[in-house]
C-alpha positions as CSV (number, residue, x, y, z in Angstrom):
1,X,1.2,-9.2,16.6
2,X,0.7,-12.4,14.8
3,X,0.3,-13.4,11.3
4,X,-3.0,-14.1,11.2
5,X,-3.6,-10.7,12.7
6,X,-1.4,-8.9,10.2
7,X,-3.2,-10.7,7.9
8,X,-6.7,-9.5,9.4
9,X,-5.3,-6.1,9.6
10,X,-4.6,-5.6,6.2
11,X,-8.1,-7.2,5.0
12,X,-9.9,-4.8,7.0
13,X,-7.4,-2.2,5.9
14,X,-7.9,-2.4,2.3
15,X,-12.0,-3.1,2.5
16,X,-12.1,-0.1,4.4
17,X,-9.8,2.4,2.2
18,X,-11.2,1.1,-1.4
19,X,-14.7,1.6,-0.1
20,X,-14.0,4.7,1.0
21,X,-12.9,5.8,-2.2
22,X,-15.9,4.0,-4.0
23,X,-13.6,1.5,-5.8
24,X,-14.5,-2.3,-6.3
25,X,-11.9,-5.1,-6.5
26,X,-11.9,-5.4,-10.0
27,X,-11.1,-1.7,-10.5
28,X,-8.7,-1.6,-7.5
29,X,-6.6,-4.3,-9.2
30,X,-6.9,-3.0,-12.4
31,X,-5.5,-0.1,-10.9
32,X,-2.9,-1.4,-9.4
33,X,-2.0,-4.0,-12.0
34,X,-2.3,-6.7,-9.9
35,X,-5.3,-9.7,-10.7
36,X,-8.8,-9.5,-9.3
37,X,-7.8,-13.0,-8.2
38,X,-5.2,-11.2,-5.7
39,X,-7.3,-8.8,-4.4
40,X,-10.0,-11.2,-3.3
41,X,-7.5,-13.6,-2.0
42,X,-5.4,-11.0,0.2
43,X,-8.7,-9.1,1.4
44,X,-10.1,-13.0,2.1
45,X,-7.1,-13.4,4.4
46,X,-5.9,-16.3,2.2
47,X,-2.7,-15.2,0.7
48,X,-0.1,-13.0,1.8
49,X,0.9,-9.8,-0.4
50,X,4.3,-8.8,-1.7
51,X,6.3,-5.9,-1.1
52,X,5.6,-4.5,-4.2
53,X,2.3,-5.3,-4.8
54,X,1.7,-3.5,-1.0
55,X,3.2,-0.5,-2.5
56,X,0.8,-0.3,-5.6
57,X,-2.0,-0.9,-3.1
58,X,-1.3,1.5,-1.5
59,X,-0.6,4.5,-3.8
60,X,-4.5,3.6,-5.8
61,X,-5.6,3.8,-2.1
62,X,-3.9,7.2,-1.2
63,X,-2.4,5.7,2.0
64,X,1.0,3.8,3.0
65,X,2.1,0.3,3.4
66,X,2.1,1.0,7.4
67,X,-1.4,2.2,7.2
68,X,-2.7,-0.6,6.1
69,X,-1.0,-3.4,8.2
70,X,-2.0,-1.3,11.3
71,X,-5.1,-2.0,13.7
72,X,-8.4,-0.5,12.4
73,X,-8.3,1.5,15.2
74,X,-5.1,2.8,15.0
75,X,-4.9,3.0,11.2
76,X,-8.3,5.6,11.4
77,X,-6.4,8.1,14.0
78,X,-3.3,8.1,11.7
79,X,-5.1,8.8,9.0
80,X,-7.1,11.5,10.4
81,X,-4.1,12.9,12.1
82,X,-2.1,13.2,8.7
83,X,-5.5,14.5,6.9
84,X,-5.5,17.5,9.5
85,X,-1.5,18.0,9.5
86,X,-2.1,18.3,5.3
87,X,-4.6,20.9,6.2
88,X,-2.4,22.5,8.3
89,X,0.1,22.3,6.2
90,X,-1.8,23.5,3.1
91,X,-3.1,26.8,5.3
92,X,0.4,27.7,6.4
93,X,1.3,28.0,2.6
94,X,-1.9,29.5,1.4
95,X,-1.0,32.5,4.6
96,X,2.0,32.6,3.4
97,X,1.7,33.4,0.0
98,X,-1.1,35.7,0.5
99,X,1.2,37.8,3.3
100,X,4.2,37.9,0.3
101,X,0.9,38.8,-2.0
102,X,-0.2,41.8,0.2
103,X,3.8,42.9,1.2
104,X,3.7,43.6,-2.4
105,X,0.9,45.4,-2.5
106,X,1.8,47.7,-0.2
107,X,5.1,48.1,-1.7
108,X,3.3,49.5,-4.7
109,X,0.4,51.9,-2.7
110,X,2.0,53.0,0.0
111,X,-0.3,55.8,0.3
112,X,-3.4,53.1,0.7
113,X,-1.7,52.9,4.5
């Protein structure tokens, strides 16, 4: 992958994640306390981003650094990969704490069995 297509990657990437979440330049930089000036020049492909300033991106866009240096393409199936492992995840612990719930409850009535 080249630099000009990481660059292009992470345009996209950005665009596509802070629309997503309704948020405009201005409000994603404020945000992430970066400039407006920043935003517009990294989504405009004409300045590079920092480590850091990747990061904050990232966390006001509920994503990681990865995600948004990826493809489009690529970047979409990760994220809806992760969204259905969280909601995997999430039902696991719900099950869990409602079989814990009802081994309790039939601790205390056993003569509801």
């Amino acid at each position: 992958m080249t630099p000009v297509e990481l660059r292009q990657n992470l345009s996209a990437n950005i665009k596509m994640y802070r629309k997503k979440l309704s948020l405009t330049q201005e409000k994603l930089a404020e945000k992430s306390e970066l400039s407006s000036q920043t935003i517009n020049d990294i989504e405009g492909c004409r300045t590079w981003v920092s480590d850091k300033s990747l990061v904050k991106i990232s966390e006001v866009l509920c994503t990681t650094p990865s995600a948004l240096l990826l493809s489009k393409d690529f970047s979409e199936t990760t994220a809806s990969s992760l969204a259905e492992s969280n909601l995997y995840r999430l039902k696991s612990q719900i099950d869990s704490v409602f079989d814990e719930w009802l081994a309790k409850q039939q601790e205390a009535s056993p003569a509801l069995h």
